[in-house]
N, C-alpha and C positions, 0 to 999 in steps of 0.2 A: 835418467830415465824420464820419457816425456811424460806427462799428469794433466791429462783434460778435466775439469771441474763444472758441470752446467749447473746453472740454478736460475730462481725468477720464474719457475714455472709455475702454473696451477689452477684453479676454476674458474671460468671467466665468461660471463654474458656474450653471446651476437653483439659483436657492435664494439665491443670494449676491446681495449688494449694490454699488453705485457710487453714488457722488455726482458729479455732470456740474457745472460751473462757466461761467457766461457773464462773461466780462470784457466792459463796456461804455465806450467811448470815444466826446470828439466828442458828447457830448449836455451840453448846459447847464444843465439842471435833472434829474437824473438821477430823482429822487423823484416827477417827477411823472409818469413815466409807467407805466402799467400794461406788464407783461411776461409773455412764455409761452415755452411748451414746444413743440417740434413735431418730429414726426419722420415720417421716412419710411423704409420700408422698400424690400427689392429690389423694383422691378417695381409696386409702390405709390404711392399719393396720397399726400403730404404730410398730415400730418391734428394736428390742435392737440390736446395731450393735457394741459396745466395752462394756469392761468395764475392772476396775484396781481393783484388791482384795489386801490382805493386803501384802506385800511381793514385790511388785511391778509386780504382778502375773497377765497376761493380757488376755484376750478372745476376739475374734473377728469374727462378723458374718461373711458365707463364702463373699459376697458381697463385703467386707470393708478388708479381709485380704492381706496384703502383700503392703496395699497404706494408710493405715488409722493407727494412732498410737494413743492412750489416753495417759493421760500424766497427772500429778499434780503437784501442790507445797504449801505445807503445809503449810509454811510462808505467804500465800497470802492469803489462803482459796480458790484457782484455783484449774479448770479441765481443761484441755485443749483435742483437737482433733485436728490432724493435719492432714488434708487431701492430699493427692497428686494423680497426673494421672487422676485428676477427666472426669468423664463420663457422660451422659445427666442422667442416670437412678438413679446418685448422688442426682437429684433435689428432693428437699424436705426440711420441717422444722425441724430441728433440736436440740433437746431437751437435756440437761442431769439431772441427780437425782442421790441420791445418793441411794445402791442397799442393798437389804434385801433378805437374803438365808435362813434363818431360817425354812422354807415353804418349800423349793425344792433349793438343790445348784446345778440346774441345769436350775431352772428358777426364779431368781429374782424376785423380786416385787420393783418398785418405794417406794421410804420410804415417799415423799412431795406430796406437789399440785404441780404438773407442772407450770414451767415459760411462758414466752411468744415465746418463740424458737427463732432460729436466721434460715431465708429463707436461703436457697442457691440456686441458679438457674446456672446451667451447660446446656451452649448453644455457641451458635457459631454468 
């Protein structure tokens, strides 16, 4: 049974950074699958804002480009997210899964049940 884990999240200044971590379980070929980033805010859509395909090939909502990097390591069965310049419009729960293009390689599908997100709150 596949097991998403987020953590790394939590209260963090304008300006300051976090690194968000997805522990993955329960998947047998960990490497082959592509993974993302998703978050959702209060009162908001779920909305995919990275993701890593196979190659080390990256996408990023326009939101999250230029401050937000995804990352993995195969050895560990980790996703990582590493946020920087964070902004209040950051705040939100934080999700990752790994990504299914089969449908449309231009809009993924979640492959799991979502985990329990890791909060992040950008405030002052």
């Amino acid at each position: 049974q596949e097991q998403l884990v987020e953590s790394g999240g939590g209260l963090v200044q304008p300006g300051g950074s976090l690194r968000l971590s997805c522990e993955v379980s329960g998947v047998d070929d960990f490497s082959f699958y592509a993974f993302g980033w998703y978050r959702q805010g209060e009162g908001k859509e779920r909305e995919l804002i990275a993701q890593l395909i196979d190659g080390g090939y990256t996408i990023y909502a326009k939101s999250a480009r230029g401050r937000f990097t995804i990352s993995r390591d195969n050895d560990r069965n980790m996703v990582y997210l590493d946020m920087a310049n964070l902004k209040p419009e950051d705040t939100a729960i934080y999700y990752c899964n790994g990504l299914d293009y089969s449908d449309d390689r231009y809009s993924p599908r979640a492959r799991w049940d979502w985990g329990q997100g890791a909060q992040v709150t950008v405030s002052s």
